[in-house]
Backbone as a chain_set.jsonl record, in Angstrom:
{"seq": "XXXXXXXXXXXXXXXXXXXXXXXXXXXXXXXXXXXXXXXXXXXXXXXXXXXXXXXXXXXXXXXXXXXXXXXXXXXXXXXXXXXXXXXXXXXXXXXXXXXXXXXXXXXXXXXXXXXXXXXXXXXXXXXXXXXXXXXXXXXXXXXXXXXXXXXXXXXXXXXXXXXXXXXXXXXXXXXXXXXXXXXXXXXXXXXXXXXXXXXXXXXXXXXXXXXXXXXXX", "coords": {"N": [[17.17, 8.434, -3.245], [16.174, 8.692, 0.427], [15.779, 7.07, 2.929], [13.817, 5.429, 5.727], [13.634, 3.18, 7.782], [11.963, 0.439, 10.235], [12.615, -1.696, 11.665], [12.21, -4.681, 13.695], [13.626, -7.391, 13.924], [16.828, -8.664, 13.513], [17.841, -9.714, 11.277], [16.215, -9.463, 9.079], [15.947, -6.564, 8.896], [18.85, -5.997, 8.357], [18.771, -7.81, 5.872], [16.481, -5.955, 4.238], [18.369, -3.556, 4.225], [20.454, -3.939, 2.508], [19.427, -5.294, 0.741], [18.059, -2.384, 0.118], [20.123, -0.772, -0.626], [21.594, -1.649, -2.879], [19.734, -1.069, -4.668], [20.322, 1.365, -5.039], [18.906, 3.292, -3.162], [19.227, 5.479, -0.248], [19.704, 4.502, 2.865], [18.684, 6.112, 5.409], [18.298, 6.08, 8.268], [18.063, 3.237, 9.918], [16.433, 1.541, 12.764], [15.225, -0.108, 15.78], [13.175, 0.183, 17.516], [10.343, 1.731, 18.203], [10.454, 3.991, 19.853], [12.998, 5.01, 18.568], [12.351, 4.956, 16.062], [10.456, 7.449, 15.855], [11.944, 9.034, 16.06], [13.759, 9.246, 13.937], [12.158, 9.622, 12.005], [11.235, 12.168, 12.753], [13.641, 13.646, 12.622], [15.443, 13.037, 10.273], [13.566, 13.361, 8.023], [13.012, 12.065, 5.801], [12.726, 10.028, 2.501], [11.155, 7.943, 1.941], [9.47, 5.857, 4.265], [9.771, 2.568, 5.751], [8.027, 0.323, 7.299], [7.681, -1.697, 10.057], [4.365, -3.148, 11.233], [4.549, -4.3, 13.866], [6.491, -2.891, 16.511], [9.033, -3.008, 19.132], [8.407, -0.807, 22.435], [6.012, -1.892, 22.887], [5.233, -3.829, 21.105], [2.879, -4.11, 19.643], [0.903, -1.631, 17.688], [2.56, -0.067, 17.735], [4.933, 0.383, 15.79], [3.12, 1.109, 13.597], [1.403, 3.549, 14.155], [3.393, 5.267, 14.948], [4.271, 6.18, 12.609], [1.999, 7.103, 11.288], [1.715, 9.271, 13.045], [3.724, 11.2, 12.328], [2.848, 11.155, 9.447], [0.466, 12.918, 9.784], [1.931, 15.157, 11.626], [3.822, 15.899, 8.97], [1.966, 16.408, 6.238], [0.941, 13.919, 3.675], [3.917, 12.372, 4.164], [5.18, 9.519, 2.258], [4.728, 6.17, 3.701], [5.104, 2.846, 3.856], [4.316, -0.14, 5.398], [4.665, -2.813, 6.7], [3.734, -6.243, 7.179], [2.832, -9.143, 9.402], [0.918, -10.468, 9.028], [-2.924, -10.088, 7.503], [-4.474, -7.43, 8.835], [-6.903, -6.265, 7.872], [-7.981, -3.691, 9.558], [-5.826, -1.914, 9.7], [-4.584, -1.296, 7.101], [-7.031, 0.573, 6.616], [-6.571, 2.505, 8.47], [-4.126, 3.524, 7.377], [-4.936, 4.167, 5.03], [-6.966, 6.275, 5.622], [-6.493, 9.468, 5.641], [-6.784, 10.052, 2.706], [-5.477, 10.929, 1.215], [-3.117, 9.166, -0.152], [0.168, 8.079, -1.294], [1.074, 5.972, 0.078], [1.606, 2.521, 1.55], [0.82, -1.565, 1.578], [2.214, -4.245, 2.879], [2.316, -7.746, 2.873], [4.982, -9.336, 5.169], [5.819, -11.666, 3.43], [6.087, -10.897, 0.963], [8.793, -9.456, 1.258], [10.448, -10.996, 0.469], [10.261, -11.21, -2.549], [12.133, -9.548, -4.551], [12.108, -7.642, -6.474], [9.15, -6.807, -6.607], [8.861, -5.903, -3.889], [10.391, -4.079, -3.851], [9.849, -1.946, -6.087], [7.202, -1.877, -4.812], [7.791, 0.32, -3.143], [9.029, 2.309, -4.228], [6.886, 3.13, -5.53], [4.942, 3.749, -3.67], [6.716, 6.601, -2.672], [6.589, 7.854, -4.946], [4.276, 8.684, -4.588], [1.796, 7.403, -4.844], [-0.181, 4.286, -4.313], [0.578, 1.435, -2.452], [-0.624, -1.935, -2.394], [-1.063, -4.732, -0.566], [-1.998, -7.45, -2.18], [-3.349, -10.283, -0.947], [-4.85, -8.612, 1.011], [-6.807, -6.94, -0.453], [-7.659, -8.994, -1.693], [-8.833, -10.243, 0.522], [-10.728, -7.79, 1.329], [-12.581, -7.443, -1.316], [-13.719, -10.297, -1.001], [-15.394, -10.07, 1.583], [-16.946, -8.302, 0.787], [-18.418, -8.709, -1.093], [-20.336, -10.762, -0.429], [-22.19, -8.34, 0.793], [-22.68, -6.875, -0.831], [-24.555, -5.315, -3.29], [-24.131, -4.282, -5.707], [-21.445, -4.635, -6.08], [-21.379, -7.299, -6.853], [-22.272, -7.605, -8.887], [-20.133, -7.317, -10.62], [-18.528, -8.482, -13.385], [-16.393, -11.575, -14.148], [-13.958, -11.314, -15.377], [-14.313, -7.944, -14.692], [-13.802, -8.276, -12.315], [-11.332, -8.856, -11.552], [-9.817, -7.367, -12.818], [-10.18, -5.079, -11.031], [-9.024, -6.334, -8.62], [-6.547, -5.832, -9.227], [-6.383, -2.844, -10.165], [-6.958, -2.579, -7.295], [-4.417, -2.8, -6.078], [-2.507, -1.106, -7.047], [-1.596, -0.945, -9.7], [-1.729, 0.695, -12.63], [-3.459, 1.536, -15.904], [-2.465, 0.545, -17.888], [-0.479, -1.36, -16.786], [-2.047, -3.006, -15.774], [-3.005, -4.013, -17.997], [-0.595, -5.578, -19.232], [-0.351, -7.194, -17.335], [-2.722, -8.782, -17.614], [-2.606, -9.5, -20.217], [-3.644, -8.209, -22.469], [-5.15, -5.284, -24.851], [-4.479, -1.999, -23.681], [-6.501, -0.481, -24.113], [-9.016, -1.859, -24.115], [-8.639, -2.671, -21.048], [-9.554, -0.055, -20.292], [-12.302, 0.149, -21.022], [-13.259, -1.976, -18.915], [-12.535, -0.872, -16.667], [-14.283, 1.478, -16.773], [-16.986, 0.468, -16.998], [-16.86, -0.728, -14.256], [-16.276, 1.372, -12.366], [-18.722, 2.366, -12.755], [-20.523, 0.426, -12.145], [-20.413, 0.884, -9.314], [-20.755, 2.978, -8.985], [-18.715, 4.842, -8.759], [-16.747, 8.047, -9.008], [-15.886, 8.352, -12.22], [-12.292, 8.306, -13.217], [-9.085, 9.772, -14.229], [-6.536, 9.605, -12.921], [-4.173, 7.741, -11.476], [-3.364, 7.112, -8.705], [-5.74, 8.504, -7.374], [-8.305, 7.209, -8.399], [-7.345, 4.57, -7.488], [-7.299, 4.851, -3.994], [-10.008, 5.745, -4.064], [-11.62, 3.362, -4.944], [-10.833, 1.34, -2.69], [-11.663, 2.62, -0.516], [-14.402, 2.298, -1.097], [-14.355, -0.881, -0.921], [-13.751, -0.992, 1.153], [-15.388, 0.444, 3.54], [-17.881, 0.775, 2.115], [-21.005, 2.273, 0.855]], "CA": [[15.945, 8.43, -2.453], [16.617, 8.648, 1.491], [14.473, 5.695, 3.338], [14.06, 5.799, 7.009], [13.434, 1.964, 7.788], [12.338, 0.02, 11.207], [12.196, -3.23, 11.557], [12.979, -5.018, 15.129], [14.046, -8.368, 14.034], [17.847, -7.801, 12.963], [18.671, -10.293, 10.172], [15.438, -9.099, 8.486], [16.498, -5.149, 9.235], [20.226, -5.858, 7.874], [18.581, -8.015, 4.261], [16.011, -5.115, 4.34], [19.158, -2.296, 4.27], [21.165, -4.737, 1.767], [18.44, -4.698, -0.639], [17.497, -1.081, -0.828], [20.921, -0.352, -1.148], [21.495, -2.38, -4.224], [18.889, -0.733, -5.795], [20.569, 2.501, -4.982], [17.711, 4.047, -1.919], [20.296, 5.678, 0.531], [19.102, 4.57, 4.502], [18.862, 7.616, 6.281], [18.156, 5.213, 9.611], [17.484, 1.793, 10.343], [16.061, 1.758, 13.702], [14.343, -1.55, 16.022], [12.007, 0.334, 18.436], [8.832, 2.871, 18.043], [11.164, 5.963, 20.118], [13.777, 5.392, 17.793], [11.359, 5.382, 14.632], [9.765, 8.906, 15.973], [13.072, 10.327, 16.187], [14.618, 9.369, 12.96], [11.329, 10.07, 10.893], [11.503, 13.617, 12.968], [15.041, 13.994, 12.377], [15.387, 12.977, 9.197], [12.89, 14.006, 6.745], [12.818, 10.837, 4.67], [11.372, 10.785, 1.34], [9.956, 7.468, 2.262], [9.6, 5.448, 5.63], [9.692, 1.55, 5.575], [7.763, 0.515, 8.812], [7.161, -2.625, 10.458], [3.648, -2.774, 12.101], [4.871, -4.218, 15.718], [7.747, -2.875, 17.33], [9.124, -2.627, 20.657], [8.615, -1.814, 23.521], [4.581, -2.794, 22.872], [4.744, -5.148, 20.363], [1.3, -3.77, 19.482], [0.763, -1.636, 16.611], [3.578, 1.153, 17.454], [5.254, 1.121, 14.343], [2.471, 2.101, 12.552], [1.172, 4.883, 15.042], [4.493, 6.239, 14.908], [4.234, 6.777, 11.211], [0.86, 7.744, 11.273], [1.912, 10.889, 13.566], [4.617, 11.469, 11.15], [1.885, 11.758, 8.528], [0.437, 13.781, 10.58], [2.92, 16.361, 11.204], [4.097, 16.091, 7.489], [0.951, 15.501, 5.569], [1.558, 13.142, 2.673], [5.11, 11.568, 3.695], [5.003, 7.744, 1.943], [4.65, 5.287, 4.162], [4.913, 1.397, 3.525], [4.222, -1.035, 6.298], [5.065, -4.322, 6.729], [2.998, -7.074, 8.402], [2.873, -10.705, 9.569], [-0.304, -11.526, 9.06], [-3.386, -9.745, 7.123], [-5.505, -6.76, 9.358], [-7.812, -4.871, 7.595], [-7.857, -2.484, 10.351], [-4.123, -1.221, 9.563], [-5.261, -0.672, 5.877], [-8.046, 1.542, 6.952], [-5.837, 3.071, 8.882], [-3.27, 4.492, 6.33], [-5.987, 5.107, 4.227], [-7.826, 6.968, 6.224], [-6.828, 10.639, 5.417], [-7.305, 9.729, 1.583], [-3.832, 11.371, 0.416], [-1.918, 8.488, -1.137], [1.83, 7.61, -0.841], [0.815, 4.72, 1.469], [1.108, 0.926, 1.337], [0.205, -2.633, 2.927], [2.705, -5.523, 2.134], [2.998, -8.803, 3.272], [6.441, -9.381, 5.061], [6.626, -12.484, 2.588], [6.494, -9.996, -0.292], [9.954, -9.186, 1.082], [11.429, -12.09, -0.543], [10.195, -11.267, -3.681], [12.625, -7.869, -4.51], [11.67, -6.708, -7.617], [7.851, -6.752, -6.336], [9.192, -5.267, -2.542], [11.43, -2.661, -4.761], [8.834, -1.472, -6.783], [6.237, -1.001, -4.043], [8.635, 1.271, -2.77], [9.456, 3.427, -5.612], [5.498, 3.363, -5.909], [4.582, 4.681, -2.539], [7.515, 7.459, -2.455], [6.116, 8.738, -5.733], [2.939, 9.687, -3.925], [0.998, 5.807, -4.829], [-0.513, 3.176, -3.341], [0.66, -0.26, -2.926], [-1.437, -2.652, -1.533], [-1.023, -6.05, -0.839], [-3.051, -8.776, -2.762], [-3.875, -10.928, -0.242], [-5.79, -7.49, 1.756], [-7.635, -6.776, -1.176], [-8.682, -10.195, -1.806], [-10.053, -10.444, 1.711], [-12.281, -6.868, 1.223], [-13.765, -8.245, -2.267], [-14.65, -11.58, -0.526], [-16.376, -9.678, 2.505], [-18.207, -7.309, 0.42], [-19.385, -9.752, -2.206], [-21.758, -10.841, 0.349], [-23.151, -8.034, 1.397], [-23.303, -5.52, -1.563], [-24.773, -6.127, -4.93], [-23.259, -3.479, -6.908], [-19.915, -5.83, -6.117], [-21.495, -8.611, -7.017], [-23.005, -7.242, -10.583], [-18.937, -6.906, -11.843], [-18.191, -9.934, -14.412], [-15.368, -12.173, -13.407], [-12.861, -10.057, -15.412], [-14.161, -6.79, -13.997], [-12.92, -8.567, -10.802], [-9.749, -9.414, -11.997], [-9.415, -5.878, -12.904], [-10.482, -4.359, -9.881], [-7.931, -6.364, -7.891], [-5.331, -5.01, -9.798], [-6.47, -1.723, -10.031], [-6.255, -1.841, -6.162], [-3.337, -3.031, -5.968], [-1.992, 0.316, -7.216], [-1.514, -0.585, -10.757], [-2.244, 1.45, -14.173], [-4.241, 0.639, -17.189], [-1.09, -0.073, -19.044], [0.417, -2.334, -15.968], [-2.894, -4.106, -15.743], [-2.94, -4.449, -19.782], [0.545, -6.135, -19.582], [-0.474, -7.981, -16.328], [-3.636, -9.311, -18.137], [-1.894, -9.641, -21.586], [-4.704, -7.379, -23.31], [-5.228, -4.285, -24.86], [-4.924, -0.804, -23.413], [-8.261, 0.431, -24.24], [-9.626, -2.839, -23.283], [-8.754, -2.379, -19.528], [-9.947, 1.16, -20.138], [-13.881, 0.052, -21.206], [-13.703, -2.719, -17.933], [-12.403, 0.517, -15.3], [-15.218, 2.494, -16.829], [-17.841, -0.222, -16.315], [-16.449, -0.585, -12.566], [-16.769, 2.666, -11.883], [-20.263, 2.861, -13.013], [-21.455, -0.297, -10.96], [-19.871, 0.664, -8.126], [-20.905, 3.984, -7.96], [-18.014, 6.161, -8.076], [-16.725, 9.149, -10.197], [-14.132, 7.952, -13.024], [-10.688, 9.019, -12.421], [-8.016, 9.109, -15.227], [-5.254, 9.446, -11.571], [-4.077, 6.409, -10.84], [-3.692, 6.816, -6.958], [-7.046, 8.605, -6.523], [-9.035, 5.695, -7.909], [-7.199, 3.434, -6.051], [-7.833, 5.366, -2.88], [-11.482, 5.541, -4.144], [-12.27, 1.567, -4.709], [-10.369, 1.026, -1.403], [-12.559, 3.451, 0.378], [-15.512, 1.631, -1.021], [-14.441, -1.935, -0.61], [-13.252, -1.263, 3.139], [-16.04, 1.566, 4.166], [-18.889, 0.463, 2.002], [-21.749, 3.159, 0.649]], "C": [[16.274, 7.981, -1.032], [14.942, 7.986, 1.932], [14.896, 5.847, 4.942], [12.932, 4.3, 6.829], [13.08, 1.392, 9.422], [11.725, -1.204, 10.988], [12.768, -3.824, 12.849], [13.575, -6.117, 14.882], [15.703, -7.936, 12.571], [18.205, -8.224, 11.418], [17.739, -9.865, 9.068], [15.724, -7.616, 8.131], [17.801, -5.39, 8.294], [19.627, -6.132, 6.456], [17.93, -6.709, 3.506], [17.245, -3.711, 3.3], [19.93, -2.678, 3.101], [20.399, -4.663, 0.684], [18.589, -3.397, -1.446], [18.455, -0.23, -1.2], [21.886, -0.384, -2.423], [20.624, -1.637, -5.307], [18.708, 0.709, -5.444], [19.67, 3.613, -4.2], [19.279, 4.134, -0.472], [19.156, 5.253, 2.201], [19.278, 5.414, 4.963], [19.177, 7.095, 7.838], [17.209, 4.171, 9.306], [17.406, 1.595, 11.619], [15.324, 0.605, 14.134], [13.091, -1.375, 16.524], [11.234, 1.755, 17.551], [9.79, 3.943, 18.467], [12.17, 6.579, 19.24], [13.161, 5.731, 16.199], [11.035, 6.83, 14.375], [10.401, 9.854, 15.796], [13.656, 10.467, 14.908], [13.792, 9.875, 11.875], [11.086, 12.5, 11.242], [12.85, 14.55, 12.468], [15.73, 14.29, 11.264], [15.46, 13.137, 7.622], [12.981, 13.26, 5.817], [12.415, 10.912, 3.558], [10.214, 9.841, 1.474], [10.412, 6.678, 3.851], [9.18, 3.815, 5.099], [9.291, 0.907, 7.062], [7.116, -0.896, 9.394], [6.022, -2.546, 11.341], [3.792, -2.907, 14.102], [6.219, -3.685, 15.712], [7.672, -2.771, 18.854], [8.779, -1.151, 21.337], [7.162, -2.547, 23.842], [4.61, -3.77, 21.91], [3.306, -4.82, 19.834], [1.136, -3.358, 17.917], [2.001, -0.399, 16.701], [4.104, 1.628, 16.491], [4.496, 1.446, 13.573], [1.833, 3.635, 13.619], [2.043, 6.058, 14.759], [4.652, 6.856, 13.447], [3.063, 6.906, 11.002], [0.712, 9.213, 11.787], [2.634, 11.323, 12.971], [3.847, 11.991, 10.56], [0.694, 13.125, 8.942], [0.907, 15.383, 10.735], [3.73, 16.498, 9.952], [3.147, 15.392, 7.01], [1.782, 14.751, 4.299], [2.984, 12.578, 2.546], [4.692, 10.049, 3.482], [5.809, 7.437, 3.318], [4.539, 3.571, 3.661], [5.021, 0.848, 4.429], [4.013, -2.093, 5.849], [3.71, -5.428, 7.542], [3.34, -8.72, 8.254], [2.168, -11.072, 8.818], [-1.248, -9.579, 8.319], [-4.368, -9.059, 8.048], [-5.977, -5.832, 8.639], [-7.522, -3.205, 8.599], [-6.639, -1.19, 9.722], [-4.116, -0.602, 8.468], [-6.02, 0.857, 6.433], [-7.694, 2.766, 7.505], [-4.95, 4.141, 8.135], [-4.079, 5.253, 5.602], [-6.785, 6.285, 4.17], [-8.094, 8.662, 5.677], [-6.745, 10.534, 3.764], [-5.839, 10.868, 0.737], [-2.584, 10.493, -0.385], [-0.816, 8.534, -0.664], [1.308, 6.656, -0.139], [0.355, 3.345, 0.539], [1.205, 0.046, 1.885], [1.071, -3.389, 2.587], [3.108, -6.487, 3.793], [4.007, -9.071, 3.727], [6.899, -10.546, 3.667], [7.155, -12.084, 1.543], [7.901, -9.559, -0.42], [10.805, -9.599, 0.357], [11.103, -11.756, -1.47], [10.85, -9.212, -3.957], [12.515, -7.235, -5.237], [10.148, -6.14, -7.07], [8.184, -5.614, -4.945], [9.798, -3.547, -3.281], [10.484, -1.496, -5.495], [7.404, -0.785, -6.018], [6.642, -0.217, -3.236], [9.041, 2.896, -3.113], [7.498, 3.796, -5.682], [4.701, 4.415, -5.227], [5.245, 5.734, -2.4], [7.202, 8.099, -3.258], [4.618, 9.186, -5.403], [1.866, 8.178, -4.438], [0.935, 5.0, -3.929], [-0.387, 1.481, -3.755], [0.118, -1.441, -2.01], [-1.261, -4.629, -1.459], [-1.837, -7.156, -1.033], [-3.785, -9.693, -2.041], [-5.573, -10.316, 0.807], [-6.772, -7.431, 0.79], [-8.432, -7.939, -1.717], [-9.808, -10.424, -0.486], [-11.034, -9.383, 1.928], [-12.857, -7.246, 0.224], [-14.653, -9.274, -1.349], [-15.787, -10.972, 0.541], [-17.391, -8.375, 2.185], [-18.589, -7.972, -0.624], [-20.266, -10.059, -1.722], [-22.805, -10.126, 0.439], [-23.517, -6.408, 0.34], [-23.273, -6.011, -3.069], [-24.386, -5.392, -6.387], [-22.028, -4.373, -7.343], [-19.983, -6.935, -6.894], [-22.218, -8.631, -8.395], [-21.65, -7.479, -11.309], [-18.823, -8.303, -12.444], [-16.987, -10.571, -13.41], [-13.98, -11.614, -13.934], [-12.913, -9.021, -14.546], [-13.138, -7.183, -12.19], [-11.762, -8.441, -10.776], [-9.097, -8.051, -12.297], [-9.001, -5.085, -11.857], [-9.441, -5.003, -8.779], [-6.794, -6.001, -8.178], [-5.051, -3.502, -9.999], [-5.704, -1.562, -8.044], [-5.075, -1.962, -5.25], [-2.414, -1.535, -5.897], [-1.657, 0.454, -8.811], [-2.448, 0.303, -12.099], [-2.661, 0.434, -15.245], [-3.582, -0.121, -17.797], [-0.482, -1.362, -18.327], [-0.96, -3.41, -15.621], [-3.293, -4.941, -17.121], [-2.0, -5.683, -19.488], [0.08, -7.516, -18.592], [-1.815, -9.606, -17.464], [-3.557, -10.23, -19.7], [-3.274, -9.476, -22.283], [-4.605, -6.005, -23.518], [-5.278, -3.183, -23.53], [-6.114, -0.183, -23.294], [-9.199, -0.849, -23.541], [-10.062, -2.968, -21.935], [-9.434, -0.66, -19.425], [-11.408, 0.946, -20.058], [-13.738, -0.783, -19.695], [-13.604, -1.531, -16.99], [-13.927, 1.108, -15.752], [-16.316, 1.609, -16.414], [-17.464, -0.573, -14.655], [-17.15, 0.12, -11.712], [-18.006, 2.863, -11.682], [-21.299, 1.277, -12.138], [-21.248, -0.236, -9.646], [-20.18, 2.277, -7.537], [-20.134, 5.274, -8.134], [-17.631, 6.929, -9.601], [-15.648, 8.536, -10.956], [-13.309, 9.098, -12.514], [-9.847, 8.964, -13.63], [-6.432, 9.31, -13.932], [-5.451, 8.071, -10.947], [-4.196, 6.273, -9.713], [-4.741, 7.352, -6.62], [-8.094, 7.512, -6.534], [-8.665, 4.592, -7.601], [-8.194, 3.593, -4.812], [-9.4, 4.947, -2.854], [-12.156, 4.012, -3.869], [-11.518, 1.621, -3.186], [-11.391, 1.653, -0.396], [-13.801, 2.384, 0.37], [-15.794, 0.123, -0.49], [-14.668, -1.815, 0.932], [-14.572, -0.648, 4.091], [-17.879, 1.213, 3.727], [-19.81, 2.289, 1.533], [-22.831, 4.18, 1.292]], "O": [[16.708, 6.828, -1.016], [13.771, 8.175, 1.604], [15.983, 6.261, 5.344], [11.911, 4.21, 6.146], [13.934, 1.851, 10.18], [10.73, -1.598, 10.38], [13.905, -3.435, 13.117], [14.455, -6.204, 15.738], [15.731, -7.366, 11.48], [18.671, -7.478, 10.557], [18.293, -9.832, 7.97], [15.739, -7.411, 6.917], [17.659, -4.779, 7.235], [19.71, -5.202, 5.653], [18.442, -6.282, 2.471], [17.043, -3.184, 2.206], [20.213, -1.676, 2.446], [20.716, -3.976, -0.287], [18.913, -3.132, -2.604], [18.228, 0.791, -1.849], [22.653, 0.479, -2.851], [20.811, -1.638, -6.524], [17.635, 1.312, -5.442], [19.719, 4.776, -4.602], [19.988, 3.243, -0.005], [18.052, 5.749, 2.425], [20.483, 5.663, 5.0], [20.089, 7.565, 8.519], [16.114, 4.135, 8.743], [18.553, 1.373, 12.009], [14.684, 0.05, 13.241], [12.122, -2.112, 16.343], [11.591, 2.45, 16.6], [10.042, 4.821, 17.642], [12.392, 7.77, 19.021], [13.535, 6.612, 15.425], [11.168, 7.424, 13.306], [10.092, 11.014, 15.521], [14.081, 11.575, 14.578], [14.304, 10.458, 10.919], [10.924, 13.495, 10.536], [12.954, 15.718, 12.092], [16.417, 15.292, 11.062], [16.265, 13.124, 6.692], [13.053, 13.831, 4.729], [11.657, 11.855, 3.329], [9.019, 10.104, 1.345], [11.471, 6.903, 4.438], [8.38, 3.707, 4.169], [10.134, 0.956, 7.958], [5.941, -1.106, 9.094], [6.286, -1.928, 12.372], [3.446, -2.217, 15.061], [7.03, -4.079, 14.874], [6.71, -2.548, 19.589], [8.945, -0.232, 20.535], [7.001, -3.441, 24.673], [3.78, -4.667, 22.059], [2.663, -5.855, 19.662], [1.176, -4.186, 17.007], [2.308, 0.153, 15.645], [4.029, 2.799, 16.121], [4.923, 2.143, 12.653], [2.222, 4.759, 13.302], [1.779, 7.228, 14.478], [5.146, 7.968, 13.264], [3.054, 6.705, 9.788], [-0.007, 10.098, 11.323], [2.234, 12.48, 12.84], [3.72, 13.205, 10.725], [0.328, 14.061, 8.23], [0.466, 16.408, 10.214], [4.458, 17.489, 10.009], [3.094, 14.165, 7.095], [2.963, 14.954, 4.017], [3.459, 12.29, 1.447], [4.019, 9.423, 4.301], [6.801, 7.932, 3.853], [3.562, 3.331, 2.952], [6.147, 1.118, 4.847], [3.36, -2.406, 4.854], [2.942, -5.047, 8.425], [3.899, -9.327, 7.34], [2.45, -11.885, 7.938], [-0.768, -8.451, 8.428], [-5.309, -9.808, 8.313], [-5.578, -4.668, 8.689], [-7.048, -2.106, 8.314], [-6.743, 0.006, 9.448], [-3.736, 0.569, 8.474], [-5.482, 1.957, 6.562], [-8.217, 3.848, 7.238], [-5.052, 5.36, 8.275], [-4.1, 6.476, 5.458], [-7.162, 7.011, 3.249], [-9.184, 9.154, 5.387], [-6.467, 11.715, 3.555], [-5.742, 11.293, -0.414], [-1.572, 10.887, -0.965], [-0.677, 9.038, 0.45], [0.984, 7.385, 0.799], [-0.438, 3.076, -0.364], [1.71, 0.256, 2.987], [0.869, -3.458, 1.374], [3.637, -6.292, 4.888], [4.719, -9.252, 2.74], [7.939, -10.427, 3.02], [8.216, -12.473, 1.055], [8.417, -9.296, -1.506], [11.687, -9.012, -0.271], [12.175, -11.984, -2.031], [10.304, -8.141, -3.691], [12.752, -6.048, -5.013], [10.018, -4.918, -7.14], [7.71, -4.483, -5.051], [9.539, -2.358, -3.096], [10.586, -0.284, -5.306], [6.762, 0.221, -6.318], [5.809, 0.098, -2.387], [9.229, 3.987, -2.573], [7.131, 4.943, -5.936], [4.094, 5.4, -5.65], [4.472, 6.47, -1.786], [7.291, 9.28, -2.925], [3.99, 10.019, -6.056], [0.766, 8.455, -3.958], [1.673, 4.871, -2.952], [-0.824, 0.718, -4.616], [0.613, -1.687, -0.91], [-1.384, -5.457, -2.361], [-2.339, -7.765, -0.088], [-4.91, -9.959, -2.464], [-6.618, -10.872, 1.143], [-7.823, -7.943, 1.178], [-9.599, -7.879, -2.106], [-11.016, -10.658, -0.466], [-12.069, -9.649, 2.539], [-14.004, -7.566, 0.537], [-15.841, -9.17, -1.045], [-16.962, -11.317, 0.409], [-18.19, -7.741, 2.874], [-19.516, -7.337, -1.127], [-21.317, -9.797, -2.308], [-23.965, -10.52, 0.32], [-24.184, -5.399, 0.568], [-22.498, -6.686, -3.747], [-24.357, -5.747, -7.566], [-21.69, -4.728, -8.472], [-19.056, -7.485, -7.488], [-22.678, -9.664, -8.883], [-21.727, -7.812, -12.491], [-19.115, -9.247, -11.711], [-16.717, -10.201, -12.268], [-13.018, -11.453, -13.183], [-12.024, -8.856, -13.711], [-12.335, -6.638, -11.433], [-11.171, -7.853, -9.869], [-7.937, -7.773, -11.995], [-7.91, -4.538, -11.694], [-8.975, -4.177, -7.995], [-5.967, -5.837, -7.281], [-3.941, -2.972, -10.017], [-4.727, -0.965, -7.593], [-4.82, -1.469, -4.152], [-1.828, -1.056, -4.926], [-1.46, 1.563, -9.308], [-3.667, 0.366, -12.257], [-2.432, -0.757, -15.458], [-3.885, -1.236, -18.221], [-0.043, -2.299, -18.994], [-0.744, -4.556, -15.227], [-3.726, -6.086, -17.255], [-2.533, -6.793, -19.484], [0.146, -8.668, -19.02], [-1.647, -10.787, -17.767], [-4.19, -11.203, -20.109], [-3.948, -10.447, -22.625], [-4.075, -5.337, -22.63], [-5.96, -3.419, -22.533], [-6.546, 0.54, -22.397], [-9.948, -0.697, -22.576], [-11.195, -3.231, -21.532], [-9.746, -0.231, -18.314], [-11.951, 1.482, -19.091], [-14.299, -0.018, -18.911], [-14.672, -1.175, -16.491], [-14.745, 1.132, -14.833], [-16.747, 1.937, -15.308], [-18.497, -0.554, -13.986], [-18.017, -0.07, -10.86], [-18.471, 3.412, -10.683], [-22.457, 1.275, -11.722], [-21.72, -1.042, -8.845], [-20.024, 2.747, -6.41], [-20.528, 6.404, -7.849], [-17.967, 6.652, -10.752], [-14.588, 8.221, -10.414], [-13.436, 10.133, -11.861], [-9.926, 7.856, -14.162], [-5.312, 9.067, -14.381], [-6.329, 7.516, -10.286], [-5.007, 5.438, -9.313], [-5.125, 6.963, -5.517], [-8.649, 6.975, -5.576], [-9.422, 3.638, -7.424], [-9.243, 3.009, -4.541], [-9.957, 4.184, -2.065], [-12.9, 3.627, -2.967], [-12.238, 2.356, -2.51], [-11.841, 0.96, 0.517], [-14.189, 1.76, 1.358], [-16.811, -0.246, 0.097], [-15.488, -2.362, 1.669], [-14.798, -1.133, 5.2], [-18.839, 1.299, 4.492], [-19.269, 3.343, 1.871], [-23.396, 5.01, 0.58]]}, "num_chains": 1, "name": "protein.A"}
């Protein structure tokens, strides 16, 4: 699996390349700035892109822009972005054209490499991996203000953050340490207080709750 990686800070960039090569993901390019990102994701042809949200020479949001026009001119290449700190916005962002492969992580998540590894392999197979912390902060700000949200039990919750995480019935079973069918009756009650069409595709009702948490009805 050929990875096209940027990251500006180097010792982070080198553990980064050290990792995904361990766990057998060939680097196509590891790159620091936004011109070099544009060129290597043009150049390329990645299967996935590993993308820090600031790079040089703005410091802003370049690295994701730059893989946003990517997506763009190749609909559906995975994307995974990195961040400091937790913006909704940036979410909303990936999300936006509702195609999947795309995900949000925490840089701290880096340290953890089975978890980093995995939302990797997740997003490149056309899934979404989202980082826990994001999805905790759209529950909390739509618990307030919508009462469908605020009808789900305190499992269904527990569900529903795991669902949008990006995991499956089976990986929220194991997560939960409960039946299969079990997590199957809580998704279906979800669904049905929240509104939306069941799904038996894992990355569309992701996409879907995400839409709703972030976008609202």
């Amino acid at each position: 699996m050929r990875v096209v990686l940027a990251e500006d800070l180097f010792l982070l960039r080198d553990g980064l390349v050290r990792l995904l090569q361990a766990h057998d993901f060939e680097i196509a390019a590891a790159v620091e700035t936004g011109p070099e990102l544009a060129a290597a994701l043009a150049e390329q042809d990645p299967d996935v892109a590993v993308v820090d949200v600031r790079l040089p020479p703005t410091h802003t949001d370049e690295g994701l822009q730059c893989a946003l026009d990517a997506r763009r001119k190749r609909p559906g290449l995975p994307v995974l972005v990195l961040s400091q700190h937790v913006e909704q916005l940036y979410a909303r962002e990936l999300l936006a054209d509702g195609t999947g492969g795309v995900g949000y992580l925490l840089k701290d998540r880096v340290f953890d490499a089975e978890q980093f590894v995995d939302a990797v392999r997740r997003v490149a197979a056309g899934g979404t991996a989202m980082d826990p912390q994001v999805i905790q902060q759209l529950l909390a700000r739509r618990s307030g203000e919508d009462r469908p949200l605020a009808r789900l039990t305190p499992r269904e919750r527990e569900v529903l953050e795991l669902m949008a995480q990006g995991r499956s019935n089976a990986a929220i079973a194991g997560k939960l340490v409960v039946t299969e069918r079990a997590i199957a009756k809580h998704t279906a009650n979800i669904f049905a207080k929240l509104g939306l069409e069941v799904s038996d595709d894992d990355n569309r009702r992701v996409l879907a709750v995400l839409a709703y948490l972030d976008h609202g009805r």
